[in-house]
SETOR-622296 format. One line per field, with one value per atom (N, C-alpha, C): residue number from 0; residue in one letter; x, y negated, z negated. Coordinates in nm, 2 decimals. Each point is the difference from the previous one (the first is absolute). Example, Ala and Ser with C-alpha at 12.3 -4.5 7.8 and 13.67 -1.06 7.14 Angstrom:
BEGIN
seq <- c(0	0	0	1	1	1)
type <- c(A	A	A	S	S	S)
u <- c(1.32	-0.09	0.09	-0.04	0.09	-0.08)
v <- c(0.57	-0.12	-0.12	-0.11	-0.11	-0.11)
w <- c(-0.78	0.00	0.00	0.07	0.00	-0.08)
This chain:
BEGIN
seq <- c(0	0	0	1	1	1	2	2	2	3	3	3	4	4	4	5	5	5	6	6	6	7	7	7	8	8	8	9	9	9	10	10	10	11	11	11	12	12	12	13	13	13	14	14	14	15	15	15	16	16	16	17	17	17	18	18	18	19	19	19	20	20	20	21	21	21	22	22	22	23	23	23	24	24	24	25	25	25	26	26	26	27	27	27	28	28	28	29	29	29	30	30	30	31	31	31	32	32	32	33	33	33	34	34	34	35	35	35	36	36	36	37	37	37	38	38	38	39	39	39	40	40	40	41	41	41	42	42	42	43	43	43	44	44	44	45	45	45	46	46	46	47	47	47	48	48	48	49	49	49	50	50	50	51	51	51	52	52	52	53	53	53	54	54	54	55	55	55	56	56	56	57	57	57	58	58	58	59	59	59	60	60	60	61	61	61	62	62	62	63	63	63	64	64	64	65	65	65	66	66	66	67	67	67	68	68	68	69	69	69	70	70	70	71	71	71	72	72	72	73	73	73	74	74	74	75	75	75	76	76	76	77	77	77	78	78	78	79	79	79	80	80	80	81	81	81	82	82	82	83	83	83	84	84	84	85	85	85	86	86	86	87	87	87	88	88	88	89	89	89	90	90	90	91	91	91	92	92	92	93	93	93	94	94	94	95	95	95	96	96	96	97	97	97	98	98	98	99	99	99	100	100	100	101	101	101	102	102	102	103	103	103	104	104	104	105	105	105	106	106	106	107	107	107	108	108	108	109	109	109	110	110	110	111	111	111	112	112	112	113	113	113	114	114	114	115	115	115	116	116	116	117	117	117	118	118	118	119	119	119	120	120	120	121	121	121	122	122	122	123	123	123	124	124	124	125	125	125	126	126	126	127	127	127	128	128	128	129	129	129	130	130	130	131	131	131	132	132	132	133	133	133	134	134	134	135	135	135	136	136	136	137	137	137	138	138	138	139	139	139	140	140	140	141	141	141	142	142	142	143	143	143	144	144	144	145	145	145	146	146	146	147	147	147	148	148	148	149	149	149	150	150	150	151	151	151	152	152	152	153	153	153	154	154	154	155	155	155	156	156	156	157	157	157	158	158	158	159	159	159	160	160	160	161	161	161	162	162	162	163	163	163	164	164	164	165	165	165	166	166	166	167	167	167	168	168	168	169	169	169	170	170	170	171	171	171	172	172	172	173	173	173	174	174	174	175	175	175	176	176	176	177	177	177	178	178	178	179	179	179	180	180	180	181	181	181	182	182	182	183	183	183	184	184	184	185	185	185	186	186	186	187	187	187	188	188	188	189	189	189	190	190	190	191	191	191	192	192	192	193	193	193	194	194	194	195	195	195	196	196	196	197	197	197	198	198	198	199	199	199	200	200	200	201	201	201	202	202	202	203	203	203	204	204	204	205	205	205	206	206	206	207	207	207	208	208	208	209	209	209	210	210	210)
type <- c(X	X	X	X	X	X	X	X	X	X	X	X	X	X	X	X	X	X	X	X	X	X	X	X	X	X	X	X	X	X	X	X	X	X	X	X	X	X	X	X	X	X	X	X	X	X	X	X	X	X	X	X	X	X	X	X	X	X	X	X	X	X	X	X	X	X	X	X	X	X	X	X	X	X	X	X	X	X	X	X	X	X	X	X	X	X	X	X	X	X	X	X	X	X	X	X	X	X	X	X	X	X	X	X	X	X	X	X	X	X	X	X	X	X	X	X	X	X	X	X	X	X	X	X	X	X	X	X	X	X	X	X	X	X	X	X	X	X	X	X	X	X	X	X	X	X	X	X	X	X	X	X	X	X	X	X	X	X	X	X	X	X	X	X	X	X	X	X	X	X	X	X	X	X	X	X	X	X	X	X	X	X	X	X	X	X	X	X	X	X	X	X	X	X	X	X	X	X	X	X	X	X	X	X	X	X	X	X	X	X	X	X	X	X	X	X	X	X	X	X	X	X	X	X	X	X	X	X	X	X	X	X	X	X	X	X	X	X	X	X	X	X	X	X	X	X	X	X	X	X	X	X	X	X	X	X	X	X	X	X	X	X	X	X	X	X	X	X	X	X	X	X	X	X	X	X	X	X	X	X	X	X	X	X	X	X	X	X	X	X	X	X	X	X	X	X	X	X	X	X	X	X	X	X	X	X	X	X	X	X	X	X	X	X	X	X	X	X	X	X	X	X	X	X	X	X	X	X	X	X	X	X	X	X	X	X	X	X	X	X	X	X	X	X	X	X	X	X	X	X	X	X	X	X	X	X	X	X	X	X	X	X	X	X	X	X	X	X	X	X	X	X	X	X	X	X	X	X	X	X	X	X	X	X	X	X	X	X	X	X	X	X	X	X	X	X	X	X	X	X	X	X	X	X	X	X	X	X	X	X	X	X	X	X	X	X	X	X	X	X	X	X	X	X	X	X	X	X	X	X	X	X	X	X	X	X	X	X	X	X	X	X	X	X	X	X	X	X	X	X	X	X	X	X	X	X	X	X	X	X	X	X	X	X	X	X	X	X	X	X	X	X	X	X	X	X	X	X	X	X	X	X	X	X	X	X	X	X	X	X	X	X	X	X	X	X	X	X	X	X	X	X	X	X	X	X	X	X	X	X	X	X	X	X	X	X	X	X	X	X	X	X	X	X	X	X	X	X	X	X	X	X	X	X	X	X	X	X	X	X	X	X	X	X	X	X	X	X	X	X	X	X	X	X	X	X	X	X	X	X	X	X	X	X	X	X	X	X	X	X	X	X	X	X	X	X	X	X	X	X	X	X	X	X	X	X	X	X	X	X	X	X	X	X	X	X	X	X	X	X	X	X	X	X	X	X	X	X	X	X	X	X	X	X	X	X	X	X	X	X	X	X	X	X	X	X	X	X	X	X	X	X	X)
u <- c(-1.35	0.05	0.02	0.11	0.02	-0.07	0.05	-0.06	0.07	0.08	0.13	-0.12	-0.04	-0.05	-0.14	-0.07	-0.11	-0.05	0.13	0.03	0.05	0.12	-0.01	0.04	-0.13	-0.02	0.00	0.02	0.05	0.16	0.05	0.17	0.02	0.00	0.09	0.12	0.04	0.20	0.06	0.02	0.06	0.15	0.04	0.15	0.05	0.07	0.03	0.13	0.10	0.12	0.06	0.14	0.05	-0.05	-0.04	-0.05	-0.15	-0.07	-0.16	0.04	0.05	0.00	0.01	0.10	0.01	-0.10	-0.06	-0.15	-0.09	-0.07	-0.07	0.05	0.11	0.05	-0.04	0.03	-0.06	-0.17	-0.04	-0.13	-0.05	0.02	-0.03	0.02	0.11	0.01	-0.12	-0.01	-0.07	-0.19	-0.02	-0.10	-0.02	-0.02	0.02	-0.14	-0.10	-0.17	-0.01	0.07	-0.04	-0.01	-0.06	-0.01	0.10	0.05	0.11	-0.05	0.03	-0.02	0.19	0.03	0.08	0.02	0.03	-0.06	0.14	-0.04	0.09	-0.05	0.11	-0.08	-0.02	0.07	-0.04	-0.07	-0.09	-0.04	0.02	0.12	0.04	0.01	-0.06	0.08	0.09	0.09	0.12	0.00	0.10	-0.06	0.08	0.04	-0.01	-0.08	-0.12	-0.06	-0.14	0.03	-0.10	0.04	0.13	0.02	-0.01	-0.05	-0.07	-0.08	-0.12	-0.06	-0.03	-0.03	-0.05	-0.04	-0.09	-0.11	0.03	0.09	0.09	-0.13	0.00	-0.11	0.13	-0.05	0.08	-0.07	-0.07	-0.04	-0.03	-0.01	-0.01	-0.14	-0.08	-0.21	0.05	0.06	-0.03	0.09	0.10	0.03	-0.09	-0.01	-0.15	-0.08	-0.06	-0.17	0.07	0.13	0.02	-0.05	0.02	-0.06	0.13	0.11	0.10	0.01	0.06	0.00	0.13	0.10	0.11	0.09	0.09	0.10	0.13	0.09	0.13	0.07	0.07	0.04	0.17	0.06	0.13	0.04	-0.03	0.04	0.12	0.05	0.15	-0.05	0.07	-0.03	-0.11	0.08	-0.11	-0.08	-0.05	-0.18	-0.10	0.09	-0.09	-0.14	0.01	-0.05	-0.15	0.06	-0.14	-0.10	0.03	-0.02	-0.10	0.10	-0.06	-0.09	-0.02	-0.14	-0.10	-0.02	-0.14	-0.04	0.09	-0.04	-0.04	0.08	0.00	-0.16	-0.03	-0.12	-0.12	0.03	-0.09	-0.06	0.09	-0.01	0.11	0.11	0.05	0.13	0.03	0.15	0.10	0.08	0.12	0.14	0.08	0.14	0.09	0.10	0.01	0.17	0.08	0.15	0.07	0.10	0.10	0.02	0.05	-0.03	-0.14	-0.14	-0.08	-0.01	0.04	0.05	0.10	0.08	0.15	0.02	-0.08	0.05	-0.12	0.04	-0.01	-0.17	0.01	-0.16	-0.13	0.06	-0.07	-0.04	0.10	-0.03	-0.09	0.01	-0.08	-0.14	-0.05	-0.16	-0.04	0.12	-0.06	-0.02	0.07	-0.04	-0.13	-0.01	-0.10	-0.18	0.05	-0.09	-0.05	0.07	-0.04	-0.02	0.02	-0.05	-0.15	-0.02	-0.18	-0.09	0.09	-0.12	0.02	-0.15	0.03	0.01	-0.06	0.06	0.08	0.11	0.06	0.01	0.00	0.02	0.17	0.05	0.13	0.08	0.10	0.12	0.15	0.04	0.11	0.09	0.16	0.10	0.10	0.08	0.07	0.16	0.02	0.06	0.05	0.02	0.01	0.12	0.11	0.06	-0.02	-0.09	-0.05	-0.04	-0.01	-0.11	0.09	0.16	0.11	0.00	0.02	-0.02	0.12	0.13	0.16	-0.02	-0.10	-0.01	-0.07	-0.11	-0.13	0.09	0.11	0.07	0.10	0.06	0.12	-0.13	-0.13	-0.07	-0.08	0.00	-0.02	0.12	0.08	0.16	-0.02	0.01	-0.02	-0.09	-0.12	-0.15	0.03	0.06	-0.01	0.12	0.12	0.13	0.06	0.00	0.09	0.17	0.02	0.18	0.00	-0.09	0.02	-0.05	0.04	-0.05	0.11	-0.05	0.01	0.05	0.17	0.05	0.02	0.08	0.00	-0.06	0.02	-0.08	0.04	0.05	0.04	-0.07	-0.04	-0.09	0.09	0.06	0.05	-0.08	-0.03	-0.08	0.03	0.03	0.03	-0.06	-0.02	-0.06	0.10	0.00	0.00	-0.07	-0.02	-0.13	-0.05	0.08	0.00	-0.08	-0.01	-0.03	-0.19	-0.04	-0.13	-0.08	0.05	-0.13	0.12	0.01	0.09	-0.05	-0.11	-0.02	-0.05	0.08	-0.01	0.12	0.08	0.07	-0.03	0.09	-0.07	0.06	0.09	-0.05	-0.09	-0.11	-0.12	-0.12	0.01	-0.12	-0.02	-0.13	-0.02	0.04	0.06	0.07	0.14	0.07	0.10	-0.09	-0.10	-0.06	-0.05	0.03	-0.07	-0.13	-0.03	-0.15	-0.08	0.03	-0.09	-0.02	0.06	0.00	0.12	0.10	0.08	0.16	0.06	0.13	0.04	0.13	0.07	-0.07	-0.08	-0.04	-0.15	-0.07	-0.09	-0.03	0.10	-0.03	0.04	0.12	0.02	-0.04	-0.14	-0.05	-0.08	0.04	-0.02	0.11	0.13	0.10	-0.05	-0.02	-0.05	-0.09	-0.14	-0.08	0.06	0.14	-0.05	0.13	0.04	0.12	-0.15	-0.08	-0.08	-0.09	-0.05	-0.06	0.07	0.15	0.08	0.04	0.04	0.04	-0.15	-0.04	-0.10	0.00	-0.13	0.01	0.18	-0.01	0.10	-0.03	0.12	-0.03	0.09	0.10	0.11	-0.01	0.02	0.04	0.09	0.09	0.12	0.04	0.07	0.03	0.11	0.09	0.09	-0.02	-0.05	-0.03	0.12	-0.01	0.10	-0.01	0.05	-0.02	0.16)
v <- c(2.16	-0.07	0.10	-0.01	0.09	-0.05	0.08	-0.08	-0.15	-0.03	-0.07	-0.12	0.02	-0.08	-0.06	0.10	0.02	-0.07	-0.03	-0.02	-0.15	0.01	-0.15	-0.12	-0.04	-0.10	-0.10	-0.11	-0.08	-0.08	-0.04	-0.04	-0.09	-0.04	-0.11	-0.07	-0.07	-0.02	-0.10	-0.05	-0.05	-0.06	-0.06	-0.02	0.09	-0.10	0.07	-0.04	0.02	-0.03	0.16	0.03	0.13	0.09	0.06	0.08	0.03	-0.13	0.01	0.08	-0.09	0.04	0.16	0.05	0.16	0.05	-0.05	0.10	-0.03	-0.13	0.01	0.08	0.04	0.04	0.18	0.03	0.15	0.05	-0.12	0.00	0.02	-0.13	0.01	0.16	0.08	0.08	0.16	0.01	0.06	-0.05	-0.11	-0.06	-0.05	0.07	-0.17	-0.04	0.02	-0.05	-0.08	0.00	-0.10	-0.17	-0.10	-0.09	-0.04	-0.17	-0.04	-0.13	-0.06	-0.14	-0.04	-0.09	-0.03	-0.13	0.03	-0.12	-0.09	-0.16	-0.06	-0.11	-0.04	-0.18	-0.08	-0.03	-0.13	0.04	0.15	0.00	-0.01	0.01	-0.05	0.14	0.01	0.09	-0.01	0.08	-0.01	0.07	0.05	0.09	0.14	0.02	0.12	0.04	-0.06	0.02	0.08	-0.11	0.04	0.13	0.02	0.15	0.13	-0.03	0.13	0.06	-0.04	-0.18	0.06	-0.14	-0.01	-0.15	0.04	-0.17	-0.04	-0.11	-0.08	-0.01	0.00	-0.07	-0.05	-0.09	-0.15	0.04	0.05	0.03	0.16	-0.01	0.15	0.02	-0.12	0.03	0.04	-0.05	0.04	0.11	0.08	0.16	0.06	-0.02	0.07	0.04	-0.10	-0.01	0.08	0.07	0.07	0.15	0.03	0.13	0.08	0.02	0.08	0.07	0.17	0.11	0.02	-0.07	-0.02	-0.11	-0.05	-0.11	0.04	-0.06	-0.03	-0.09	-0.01	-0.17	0.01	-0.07	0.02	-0.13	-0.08	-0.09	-0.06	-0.11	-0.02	0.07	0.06	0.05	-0.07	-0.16	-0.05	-0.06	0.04	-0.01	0.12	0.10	0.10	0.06	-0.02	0.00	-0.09	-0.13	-0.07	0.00	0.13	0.03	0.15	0.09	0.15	0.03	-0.10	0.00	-0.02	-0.14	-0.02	0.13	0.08	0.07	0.12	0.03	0.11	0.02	-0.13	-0.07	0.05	-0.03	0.03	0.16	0.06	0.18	0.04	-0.08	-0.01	0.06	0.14	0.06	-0.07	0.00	-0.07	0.04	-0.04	0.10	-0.20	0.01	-0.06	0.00	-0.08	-0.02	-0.01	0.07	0.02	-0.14	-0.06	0.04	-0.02	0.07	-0.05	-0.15	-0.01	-0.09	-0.06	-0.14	-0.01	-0.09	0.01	-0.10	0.11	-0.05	0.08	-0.09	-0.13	-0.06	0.12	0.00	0.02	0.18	0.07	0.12	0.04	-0.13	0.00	0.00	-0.14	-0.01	0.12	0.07	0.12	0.08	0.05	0.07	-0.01	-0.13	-0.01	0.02	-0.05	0.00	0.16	0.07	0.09	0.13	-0.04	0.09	-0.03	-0.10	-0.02	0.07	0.02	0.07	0.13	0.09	0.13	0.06	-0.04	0.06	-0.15	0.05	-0.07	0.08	-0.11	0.04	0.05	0.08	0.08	-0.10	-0.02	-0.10	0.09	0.04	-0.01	-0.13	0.10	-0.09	0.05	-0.09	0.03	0.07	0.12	0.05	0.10	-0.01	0.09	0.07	0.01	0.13	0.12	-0.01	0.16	0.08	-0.11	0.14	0.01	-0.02	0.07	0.17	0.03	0.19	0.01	-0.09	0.06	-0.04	-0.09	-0.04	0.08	0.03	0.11	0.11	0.07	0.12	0.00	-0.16	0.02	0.01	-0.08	0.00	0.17	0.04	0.17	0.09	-0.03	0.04	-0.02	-0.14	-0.01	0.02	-0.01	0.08	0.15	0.07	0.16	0.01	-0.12	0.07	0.09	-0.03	0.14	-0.03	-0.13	-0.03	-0.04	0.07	-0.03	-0.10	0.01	-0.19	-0.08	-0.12	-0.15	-0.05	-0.08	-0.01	-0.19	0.00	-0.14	-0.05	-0.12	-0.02	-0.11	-0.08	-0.16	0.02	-0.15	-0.01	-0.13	0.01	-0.11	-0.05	-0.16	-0.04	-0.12	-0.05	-0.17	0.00	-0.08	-0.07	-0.13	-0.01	-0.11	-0.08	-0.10	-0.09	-0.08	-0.03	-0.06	0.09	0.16	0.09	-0.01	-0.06	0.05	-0.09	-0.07	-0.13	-0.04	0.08	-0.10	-0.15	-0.03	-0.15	-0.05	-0.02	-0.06	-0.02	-0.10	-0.02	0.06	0.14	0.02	-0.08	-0.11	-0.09	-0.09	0.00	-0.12	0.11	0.13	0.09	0.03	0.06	0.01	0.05	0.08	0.13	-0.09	-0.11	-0.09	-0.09	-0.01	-0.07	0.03	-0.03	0.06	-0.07	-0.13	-0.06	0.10	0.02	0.09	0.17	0.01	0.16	0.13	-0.10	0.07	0.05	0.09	0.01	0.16	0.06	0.10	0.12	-0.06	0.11	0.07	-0.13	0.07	0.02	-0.04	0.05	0.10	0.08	0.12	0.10	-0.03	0.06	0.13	0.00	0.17	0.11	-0.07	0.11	0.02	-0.15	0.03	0.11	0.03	0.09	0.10	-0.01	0.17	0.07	-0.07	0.05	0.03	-0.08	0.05	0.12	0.02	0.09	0.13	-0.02	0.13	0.05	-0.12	0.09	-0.01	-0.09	-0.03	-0.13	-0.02	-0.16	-0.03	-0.15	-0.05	-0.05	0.04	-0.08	-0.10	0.00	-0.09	-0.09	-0.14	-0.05	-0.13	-0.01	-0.08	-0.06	-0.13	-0.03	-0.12	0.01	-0.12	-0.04	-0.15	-0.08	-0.07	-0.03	-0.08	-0.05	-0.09	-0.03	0.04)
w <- c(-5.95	-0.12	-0.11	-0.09	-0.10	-0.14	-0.08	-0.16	0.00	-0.01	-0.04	0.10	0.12	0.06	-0.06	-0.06	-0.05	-0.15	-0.05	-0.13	0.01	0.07	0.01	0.12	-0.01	0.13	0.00	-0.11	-0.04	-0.06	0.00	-0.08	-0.02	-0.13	0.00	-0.05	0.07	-0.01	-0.04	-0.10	-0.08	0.02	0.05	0.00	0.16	0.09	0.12	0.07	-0.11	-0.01	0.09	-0.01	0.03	0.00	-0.18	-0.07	0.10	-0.04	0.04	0.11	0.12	0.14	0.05	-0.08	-0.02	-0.04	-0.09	-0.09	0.15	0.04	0.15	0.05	0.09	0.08	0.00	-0.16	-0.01	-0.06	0.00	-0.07	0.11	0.11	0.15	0.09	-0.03	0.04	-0.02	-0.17	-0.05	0.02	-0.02	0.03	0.11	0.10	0.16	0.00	-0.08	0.05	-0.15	-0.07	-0.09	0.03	-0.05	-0.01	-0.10	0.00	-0.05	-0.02	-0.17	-0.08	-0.01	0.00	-0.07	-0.06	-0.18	-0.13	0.02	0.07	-0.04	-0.05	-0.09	-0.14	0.14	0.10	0.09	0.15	-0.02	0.08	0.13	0.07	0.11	0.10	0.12	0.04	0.08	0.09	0.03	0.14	0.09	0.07	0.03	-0.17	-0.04	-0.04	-0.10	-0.02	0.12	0.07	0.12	0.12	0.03	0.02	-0.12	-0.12	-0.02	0.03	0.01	-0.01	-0.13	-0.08	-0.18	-0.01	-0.06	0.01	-0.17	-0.02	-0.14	-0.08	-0.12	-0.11	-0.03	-0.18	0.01	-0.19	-0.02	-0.11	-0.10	-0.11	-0.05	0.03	-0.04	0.04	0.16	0.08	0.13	0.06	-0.07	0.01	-0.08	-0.08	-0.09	0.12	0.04	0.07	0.18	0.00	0.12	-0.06	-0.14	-0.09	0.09	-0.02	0.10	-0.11	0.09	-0.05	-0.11	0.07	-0.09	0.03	-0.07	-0.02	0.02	0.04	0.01	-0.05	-0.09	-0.08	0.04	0.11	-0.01	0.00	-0.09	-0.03	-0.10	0.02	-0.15	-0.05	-0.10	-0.13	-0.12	0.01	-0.13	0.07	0.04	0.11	-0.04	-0.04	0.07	-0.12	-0.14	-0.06	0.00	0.05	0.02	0.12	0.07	0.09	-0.04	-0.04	-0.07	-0.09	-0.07	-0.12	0.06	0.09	0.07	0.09	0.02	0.13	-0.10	-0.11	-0.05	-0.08	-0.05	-0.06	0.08	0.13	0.09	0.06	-0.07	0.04	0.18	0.02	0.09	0.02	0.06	-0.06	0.04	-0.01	0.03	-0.03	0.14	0.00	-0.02	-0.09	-0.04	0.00	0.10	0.01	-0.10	-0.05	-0.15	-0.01	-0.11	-0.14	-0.04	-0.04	-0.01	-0.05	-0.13	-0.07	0.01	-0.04	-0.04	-0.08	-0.07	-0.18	-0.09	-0.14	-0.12	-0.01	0.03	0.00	0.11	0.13	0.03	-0.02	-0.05	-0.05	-0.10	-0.11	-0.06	0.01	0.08	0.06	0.08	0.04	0.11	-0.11	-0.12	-0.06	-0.09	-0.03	-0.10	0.10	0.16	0.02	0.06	0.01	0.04	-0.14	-0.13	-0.09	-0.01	0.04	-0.04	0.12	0.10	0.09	-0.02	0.02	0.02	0.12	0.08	0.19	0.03	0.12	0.06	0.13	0.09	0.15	-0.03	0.14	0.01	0.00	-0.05	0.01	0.05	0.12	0.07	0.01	-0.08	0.05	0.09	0.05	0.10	-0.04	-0.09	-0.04	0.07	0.14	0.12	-0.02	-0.08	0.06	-0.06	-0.08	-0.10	0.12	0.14	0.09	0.14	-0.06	0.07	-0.03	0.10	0.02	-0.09	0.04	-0.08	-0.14	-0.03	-0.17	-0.05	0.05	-0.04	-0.08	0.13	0.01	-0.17	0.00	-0.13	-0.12	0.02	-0.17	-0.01	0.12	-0.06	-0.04	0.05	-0.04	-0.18	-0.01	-0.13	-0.08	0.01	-0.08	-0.01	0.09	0.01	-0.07	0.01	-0.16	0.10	0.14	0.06	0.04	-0.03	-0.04	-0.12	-0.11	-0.14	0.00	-0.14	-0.10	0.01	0.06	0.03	-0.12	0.02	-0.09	-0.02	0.16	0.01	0.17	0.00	0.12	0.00	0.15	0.08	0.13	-0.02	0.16	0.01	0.14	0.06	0.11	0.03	0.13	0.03	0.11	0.06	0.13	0.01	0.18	0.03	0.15	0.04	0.03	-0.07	-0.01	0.12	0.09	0.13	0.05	0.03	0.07	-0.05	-0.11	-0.06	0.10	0.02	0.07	0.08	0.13	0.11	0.06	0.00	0.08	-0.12	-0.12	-0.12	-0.08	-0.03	-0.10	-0.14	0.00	-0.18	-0.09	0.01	-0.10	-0.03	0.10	0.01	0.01	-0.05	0.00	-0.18	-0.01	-0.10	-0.13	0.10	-0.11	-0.05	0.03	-0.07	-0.07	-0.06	-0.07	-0.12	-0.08	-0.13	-0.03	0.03	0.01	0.01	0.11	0.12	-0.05	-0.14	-0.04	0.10	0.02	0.10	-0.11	0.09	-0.05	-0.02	-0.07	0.09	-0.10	-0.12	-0.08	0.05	0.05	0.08	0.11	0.08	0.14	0.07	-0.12	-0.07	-0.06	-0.08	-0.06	0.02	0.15	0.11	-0.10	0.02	-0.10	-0.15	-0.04	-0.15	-0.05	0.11	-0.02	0.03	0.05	0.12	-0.17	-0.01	-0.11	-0.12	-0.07	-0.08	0.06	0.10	0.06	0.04	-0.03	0.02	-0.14	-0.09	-0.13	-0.10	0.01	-0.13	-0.07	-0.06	-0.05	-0.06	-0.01	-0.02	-0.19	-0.05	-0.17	-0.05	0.07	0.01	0.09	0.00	0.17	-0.06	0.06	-0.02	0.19	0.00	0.14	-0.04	0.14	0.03	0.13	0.03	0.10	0.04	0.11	0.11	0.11	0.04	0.13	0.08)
């Protein structure tokens, strides 16, 4: 067993939609001796759930009382908050599917509640392409100033939305929902960072929407 095994032997999973199913799939790969919870409100399990295998709790006292080493929350977007405090409350790290947030309410309570604590468990988001080798390469290009100083800058990016979830209508998935904390600014918001993470904070922000 390595550290990674040693460290953590417990998991638990939060939301086991696409997203989730990828994070198992490499958690499982990196971890194969861990044990596996997964938090659903109706408690049911399924029998995906049972080829992980992962034994469902139905409550936060009853992911609590599993004491797992760390969390996964890949849930809608406006779920995920009421999810990340109790765990975080509890000294529980947690890797946490973009956008953390997705309203100005719930940014708020995250922020207020986390200026009153002094430790906080590690909070990972899923801001994955900073740890592309070809992006790594252009933001040292630019730190080092070795094609000069950066004058102007356009980032272009589209998908085809049929292609994100093939045995899903993306108009009946989340991300076409704005209830649900979904839509094109944050499920996007991989470019938004990678553009702030390449030039520098942003002081301006201006937008035109469309369908």
């Amino acid at each position: 067993m390595g550290l990674l095994d040693d460290m953590i032997k417990k998991i638990l999973i939060i939301g086991t939609g696409s997203i989730g199913k990828v994070h198992i799939m490499h958690l499982k790969q990196l971890l194969p001796h861990a044990q596996w919870w997964v938090w659903r409100e109706q408690g049911q399990a399924d029998t995906y759930s049972e080829s992980i295998p992962a034994t469902v709790v139905c409550s936060c006292s009853e992911a609590l009382l599993v004491k797992p080493d760390i969390a996964v929350i890949a849930t809608p977007s406006k779920y995920r908050l009421s999810y990340l405090i109790p765990l975080l409350a509890a000294g529980i790290p947690c890797y946490v599917e973009k956008p953390l947030v997705a309203c100005r309410k719930d940014f708020d309570e995250l922020s207020q509640w986390l200026s009153q604590k002094k430790e906080i468990p590690l909070i990972a988001v899923g801001c994955n392409l900073r740890q592309l080798p070809s992006l790594q390469k252009i933001y040292n290009v630019l730190q080092q100033g070795l094609l000069g100083r950066l004058a102007r800058a356009q980032f272009t990016v589209g998908s085809w939305l049929p292609d994100w979830r093939p045995t899903q209508n993306y108009r009946a998935s989340y991300s076409a929902k704005k209830s649900l904390g979904g839509g094109v600014i944050f499920d996007l918001i991989h470019e938004l960072d990678l553009a702030q993470w390449l030039l520098g904070d942003c002081h301006s922000i201006a937008a035109i929407s469309g369908h």
